[in-house]
N, C-alpha and C positions, 0 to 999 in steps of 0.2 A: 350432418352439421347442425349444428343448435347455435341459436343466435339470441344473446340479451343483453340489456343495456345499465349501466350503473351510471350512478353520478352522485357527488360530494359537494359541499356547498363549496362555492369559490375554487369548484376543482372541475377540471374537462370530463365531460360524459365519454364513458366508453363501452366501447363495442364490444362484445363477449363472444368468440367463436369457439365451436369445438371441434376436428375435425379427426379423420382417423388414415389410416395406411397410403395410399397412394393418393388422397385427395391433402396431404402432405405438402406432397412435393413442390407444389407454388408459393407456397413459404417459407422454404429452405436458405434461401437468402438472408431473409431476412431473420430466422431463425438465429443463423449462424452468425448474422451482423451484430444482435444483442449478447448471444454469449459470446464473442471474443470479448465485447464492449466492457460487458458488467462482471465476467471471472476474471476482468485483469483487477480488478479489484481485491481486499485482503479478504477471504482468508486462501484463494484460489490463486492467483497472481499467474494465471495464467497468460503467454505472451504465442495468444492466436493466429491461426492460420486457415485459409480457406479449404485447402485439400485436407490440412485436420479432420476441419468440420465435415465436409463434404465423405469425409469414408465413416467419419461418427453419428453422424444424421441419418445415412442410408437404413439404418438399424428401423429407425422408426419405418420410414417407407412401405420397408419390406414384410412390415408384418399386420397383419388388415386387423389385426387387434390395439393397435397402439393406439393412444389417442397426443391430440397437442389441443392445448387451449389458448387459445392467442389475444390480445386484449389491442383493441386496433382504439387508435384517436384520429379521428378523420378514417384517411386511408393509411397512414403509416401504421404499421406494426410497432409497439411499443412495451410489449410483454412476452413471453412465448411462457410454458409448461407445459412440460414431455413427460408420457408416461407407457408401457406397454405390457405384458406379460414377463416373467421371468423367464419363462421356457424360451420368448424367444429373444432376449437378451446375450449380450456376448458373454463367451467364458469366463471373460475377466469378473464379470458382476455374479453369473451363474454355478462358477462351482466353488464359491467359500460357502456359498447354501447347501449344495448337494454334500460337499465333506462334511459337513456339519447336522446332517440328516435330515434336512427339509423339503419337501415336495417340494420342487421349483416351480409345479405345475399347480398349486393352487397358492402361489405367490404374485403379486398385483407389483410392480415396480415404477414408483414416480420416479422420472430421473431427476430431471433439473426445473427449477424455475428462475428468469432471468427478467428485468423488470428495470426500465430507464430511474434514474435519482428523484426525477420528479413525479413519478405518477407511484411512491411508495407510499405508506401511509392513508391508502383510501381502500383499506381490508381484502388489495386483491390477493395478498399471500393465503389468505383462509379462502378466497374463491376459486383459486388454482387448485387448494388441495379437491377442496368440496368438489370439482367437476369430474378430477381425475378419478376419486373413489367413488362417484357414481357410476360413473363409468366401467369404475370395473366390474359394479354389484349390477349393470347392464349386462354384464357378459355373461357371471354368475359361474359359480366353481371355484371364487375367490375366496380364501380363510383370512390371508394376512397380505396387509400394504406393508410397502419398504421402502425406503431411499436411502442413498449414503451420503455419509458426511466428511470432507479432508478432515484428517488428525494436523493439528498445528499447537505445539508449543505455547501458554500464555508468557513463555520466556522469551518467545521469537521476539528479537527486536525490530522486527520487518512489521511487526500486530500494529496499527494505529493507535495511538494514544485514547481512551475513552470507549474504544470499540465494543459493540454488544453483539452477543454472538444469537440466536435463533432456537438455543434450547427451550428456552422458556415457552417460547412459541410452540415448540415441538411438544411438548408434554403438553399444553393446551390440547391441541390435536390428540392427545392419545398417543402419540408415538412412545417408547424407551429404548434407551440404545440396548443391543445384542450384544451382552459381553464376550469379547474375544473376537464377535463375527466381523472381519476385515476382509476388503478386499484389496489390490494392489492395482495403480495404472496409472502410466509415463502420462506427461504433458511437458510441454515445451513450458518453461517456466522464465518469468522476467530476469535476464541477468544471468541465468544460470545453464541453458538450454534445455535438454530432454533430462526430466527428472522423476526418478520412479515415486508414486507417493501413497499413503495409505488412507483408507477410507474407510469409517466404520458405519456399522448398518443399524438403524433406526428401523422398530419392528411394530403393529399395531394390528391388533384383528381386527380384522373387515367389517365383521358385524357388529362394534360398536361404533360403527361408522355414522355421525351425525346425519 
């Protein structure tokens, strides 16, 4: 585990952990507490559940390669960013790469990063990615980082008014989306219940990892 500290002027200092597989597990809670919180928001409008999360989380757990970076203020958990190996990710996420001809095994996969309204805007999205891709070039055998992104409509009329989407940011990083590379996966959605949805993958070689 790696521990460091940030702070923003007129903003709360936070705590920076990193942790990996099974020393997971005692932040599962509260893991799963900030993603129901912050995907029920657009463009996700996920409409959470604990046994969801609880059979979705175990992913990480179970594999001593994953890491989570958690950003604590006090004692609360206030951040989470998940990330692990592609090999040992589920099928859902691992075989639109394999049909597609890509080593899963020297594929780095950040899942999610999920982050309370008020501690936005103090550069932790660039320090979730930066921990995650060290971490993988710790592991070493890693070519390309990945994550995916919901497909949503700018016609949805469900999109907020004003909303800015995270591209911008992503090509900062280096990322570009994979054209075609989609993956498919149900979540309980607000209003509508269990809804299949699609997600496209954002790709970046490792070694021009900042």
């Amino acid at each position: 585990m790696t521990l460091t500290r940030i702070a923003s002027m007129n903003a709360p200092t936070l705590t920076i952990r990193r942790c990996s597989g099974a020393a997971i597990e005692p932040h599962l809670d509260d893991i799963a507490r900030l993603r129901i919180a912050v995907f029920r928001e657009w463009p996700y409008l996920y409409d959470g559940d604990a046994a969801y999360e609880a059979q979705y989380l175990k992913t990480y757990v179970a594999s001593p390669r994953s890491v989570v970076v958690l950003a604590f203020d006090g004692h609360a958990v206030d951040g989470a960013s998940t990330g692990l190996p592609m090999a040992d990710e589920s099928p859902e996420f691992r075989e639109p790469l394999e049909r597609a001809g890509h080593d899963v095994d020297g594929v780095f996969y950040c899942g999610e990063s999920v982050l309370l309204p008020q501690y936005r805007g103090l550069g932790l999205g660039h320090r979730f990615f930066d921990e995650r891709e060290a971490h993988a070039r710790s592991l070493g055998g890693f070519r390309w980082s990945a994550f995916c992104a919901v497909d949503r409509s700018d016609a949805d009329p469900r999109r907020p008014a004003g909303h800015r989407g995270n591209e911008a940011f992503w090509h900062k990083r280096g990322y570009r989306p994979a054209d075609g590379l989609r993956a498919s996966l149900p979540w309980n959605e607000i209003g509508e219940g269990e809804v299949m949805h699609t997600l496209n993958f954002w790709l970046r070689p490792l070694e021009d990892a900042r």
